[in-house]
VEXDREN-2710 file (C-alpha; in Angstrom, 1 decimal):
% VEXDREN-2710
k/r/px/py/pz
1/UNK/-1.8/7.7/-15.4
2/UNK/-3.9/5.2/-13.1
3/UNK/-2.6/3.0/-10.4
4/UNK/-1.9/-0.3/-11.1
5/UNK/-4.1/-3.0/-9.2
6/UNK/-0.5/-5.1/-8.7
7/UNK/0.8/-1.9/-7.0
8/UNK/-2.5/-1.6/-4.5
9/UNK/-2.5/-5.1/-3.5
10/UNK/1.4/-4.6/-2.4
11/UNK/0.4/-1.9/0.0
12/UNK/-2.8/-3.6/1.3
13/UNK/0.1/-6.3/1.6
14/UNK/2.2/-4.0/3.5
15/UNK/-0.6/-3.1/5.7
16/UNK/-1.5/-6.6/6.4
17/UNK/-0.8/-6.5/10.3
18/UNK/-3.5/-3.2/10.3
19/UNK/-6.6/-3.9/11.3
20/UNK/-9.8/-1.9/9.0
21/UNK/-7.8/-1.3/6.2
22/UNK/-10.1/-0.6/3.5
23/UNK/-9.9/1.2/-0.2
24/UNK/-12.1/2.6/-2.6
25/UNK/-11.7/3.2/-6.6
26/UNK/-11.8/6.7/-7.7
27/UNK/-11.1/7.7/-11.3
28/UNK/-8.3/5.1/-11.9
29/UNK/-6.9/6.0/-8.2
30/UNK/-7.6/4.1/-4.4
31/UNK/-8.3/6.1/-1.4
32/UNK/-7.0/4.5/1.8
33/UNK/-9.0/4.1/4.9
34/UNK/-7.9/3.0/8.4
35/UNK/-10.4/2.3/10.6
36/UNK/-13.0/4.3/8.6
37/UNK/-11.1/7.4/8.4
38/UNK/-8.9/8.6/5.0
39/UNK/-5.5/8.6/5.6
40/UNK/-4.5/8.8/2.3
41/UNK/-4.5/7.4/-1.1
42/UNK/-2.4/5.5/-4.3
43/UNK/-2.1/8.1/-7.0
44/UNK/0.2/6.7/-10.0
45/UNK/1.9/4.1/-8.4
46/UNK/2.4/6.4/-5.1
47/UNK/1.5/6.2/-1.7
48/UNK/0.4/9.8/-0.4
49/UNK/-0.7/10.2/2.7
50/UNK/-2.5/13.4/4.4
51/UNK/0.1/16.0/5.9
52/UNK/-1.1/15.9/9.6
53/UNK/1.4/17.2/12.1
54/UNK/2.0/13.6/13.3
55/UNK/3.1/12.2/9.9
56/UNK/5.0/15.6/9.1
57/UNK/6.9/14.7/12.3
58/UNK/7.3/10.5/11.4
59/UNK/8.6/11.6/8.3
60/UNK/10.5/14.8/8.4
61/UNK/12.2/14.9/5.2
62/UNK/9.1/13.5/3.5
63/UNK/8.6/15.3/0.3
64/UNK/5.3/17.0/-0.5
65/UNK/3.8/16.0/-3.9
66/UNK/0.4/16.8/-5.9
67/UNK/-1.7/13.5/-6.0
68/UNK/-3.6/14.5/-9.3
69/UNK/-3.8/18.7/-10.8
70/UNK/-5.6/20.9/-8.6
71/UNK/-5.1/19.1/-5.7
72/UNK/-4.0/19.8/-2.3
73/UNK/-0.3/18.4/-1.8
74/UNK/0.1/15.4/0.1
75/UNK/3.6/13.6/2.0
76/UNK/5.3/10.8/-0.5
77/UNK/6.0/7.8/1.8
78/UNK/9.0/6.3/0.5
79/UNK/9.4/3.7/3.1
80/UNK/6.9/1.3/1.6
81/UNK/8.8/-1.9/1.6
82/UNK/9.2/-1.4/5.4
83/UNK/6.0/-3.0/7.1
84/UNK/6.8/-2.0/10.8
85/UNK/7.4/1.9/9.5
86/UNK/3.9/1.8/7.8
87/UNK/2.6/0.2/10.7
88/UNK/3.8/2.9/13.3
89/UNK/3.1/5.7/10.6
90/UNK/-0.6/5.1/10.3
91/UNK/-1.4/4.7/13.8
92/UNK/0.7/7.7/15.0
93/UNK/-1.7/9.7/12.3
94/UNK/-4.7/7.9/13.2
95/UNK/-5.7/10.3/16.3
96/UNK/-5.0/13.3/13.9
97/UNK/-7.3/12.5/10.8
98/UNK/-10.9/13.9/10.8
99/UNK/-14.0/11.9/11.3
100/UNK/-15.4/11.3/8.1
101/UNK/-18.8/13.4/7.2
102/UNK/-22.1/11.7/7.3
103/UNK/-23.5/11.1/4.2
104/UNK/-26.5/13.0/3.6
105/UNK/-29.8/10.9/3.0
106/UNK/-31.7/11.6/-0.4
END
């Protein structure tokens, strides 16, 4: 099942005070940037973010979920209607999340 746009442009809503938020399709799905890096993504109708120690430790009874088969599982945030909690979540990951790789030149 794909995400629905409605249920993307409620997060990006959510993440309004953010600055860099960004998003890219993928196979029906959105991968979430902040400030260039992946933090996580919108995998039917769910936020799933990366399980870095920082947002293990913001959300400690966060449950762990599979964002499509054969994937690694990622932390359901189930605080979404709460602005200031997605606000303080992403940037306590921030530091955490890898630098994305370069992309290699043809």
């Amino acid at each position: 099942m794909a995400s629905s746009k409605e249920y993307l442009q409620f997060i990006l809503g959510q993440l309004s005070e953010l600055e860099d938020i960004s998003y890219r399709a993928m196979m029906g799905e959105y991968i979430i940037y902040y400030r260039g890096k992946i933090v996580g993504g919108i995998y039917d109708d769910r936020l799933l973010v990366k399980p870095v120690k920082s947002a293990i430790s913001y959300m400690p009874s966060a449950s762990y979920e599979l964002p499509y088969d054969g994937a690694k599982e990622m932390l359901l945030v189930d605080e979404v209607d709460n602005k200031d909690f997605l606000k303080g979540l992403f940037n306590a990951m921030y530091d955490e999340l890898p630098v994305p790789k370069p992309k290699k030149k043809k």
